[in-house]
C-alpha angles and dihedrals in degrees: 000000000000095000108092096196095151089060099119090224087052122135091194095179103160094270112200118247138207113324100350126085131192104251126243128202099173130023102249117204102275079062089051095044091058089045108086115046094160092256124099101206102052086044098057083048096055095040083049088061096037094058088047094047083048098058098028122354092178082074085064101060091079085057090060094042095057094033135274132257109283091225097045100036099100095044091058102050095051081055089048097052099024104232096137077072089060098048091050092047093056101044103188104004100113095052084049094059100041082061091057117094114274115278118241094264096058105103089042083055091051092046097053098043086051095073101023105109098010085155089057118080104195088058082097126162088271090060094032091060084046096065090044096056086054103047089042084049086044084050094060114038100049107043101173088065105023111158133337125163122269086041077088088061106045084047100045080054092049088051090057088060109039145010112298081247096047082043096058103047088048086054088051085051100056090044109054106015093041096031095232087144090074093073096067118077108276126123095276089049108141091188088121091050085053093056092047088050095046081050096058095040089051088057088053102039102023117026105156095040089052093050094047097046094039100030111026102030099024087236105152129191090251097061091066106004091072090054096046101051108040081052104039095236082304098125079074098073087229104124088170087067101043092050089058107049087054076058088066102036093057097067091021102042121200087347088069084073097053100048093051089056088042088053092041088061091042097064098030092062098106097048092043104048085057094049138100128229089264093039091044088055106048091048091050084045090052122033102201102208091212089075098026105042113194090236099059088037092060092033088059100041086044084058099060116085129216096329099181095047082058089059099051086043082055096048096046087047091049092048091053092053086053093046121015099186093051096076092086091063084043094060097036 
């Protein structure tokens, strides 16, 4: 199971998962809270996709799969997670634990903010010590998890969608609703089971690419799957990307991931069957979006259903041509 619900720092509140939404018949306040930005424009958009989540939120899936609305990004995906929920839920805690001292992790934190997005010049001093206040509040509060790098680069993404509170909350959501927290290293990190699954989804998606970049060049999934997901593609300096690949785990959870490297591999196959080990790696590293444009990142990992129950379908179907009889204690 992804879901981490036993965590004692866990806010385990039902999320909704891929293709299926929690209905709504009303807008409750959290709705209400997120309604009104200043800006009518933004606002009739929103409203537009909160009347349309209320009386049928699987029609909003295709929003998140092309991308949603820049100015409306942030808000729905406080609707979608519910954290709205938490923040309203905790009036004044973040500001409490930003005024505690800083937690043993802090100047790693500041160290590693500082040169998270160097190419982007609106990741200014103002953003950057956003980014710290939420990952020192982050720190604090949850103290089984604390701090690990890449966390700086999901939540320097998240600041550029929504207030550093909102921000916060939203980041408390993913982890632990969403176990995100389980791909940085801590004792219940499934980063090697990550690497095992992408394997296997290489071999059915992607054979010769598979056999060209295990077998022929010795580049293995460790070496760029770590990195891509702790930072959500991120180490890239393609916030466009990152952004929307937060589009897509928020209605697909820890899968979305998988779907975008899968993608990434997909349409890399001709450059990378004819690539060596270096030239394998900087263009897994890179990500040149001349050759790898967002939109036909997100089209072809949208394309791919419900990889990791596939998986399970493929192992249970491995297991029964191991052992026939077994199918019986499979099913039960």
């Amino acid at each position: 199971m992804w879901i981490n619900s036993q965590h004692p720092a866990a806010y385990t509140k039902q999320v909704p998962t891929y293709r299926t939404f929690v209905p709504k018949s009303s807008c409750k306040p959290s709705c209400m809270s997120l309604l009104h930005s200043g800006n009518k424009e933004e606002d009739e958009l929103f409203g537009e996709f909160i009347n349309k989540w209320q009386k049928e939120s699987s029609e909003c899936i295709p929003l998140f799969e092309v991308g949603l609305p820049e100015m409306i990004r942030g808000r729905a995906w406080q609707i979608v997670t519910r954290s709205i929920e938490l923040l309203e839920q905790n009036t004044g805690e973040y500001n409490h634990l930003l005024a505690q001292e800083d937690s043993e992790h802090f100047q790693n934190i500041c160290m590693d903010t500082e040169r998270t997005l160097p190419n982007l010049p609106n990741f200014d001093t103002r953003r950057q010590q956003q980014v710290n206040n939420v990952l020192k509040a982050y720190s604090i509060k949850d103290t089984t998890m604390g701090y690990s790098q890449g966390m700086n680069y999901v939540v320097a993404a998240i600041t550029y969608t929504m207030p550093e509170e909102n921000a916060f909350w939203f980041l408390m959501r993913i982890m632990k609703g969403y176990s995100l927290e389980r791909i940085y290293p801590s004792s219940t990190c499934v980063m090697h089971e990550c690497f095992v699954k992408f394997d296997k989804l290489l071999q059915l998606y992607t054979p010769d690419v598979y056999k060209h970049l295990t077998m022929e060049i010795k580049v293995s999934p460790s070496l760029y799957l770590q990195q891509w997901f702790q930072t959500f593609f991120l180490y890239s300096q393609r916030l466009d990307l990152s952004l929307r690949v937060l589009d897509l785990f928020v209605i697909r959870k820890i899968e979305a991931l998988f779907c975008v490297s899968v993608a990434i591999i997909a349409l890399s196959e001709e450059t990378l069957l004819n690539a060596s080990f270096i030239e394998a790696i900087t263009h897994l590293k890179t990500l040149d979006e001349n050759l790898l444009p967002t939109d036909n990142i997100l089209d072809k990992a949208a394309s791919y259903p419900d990889l990791l129950n596939q998986l399970l379908e493929l192992d249970r179907q491995s297991q029964l041509l191991d052992d026939p009889d077994a199918e019986g204690c499979l099913i039960a």
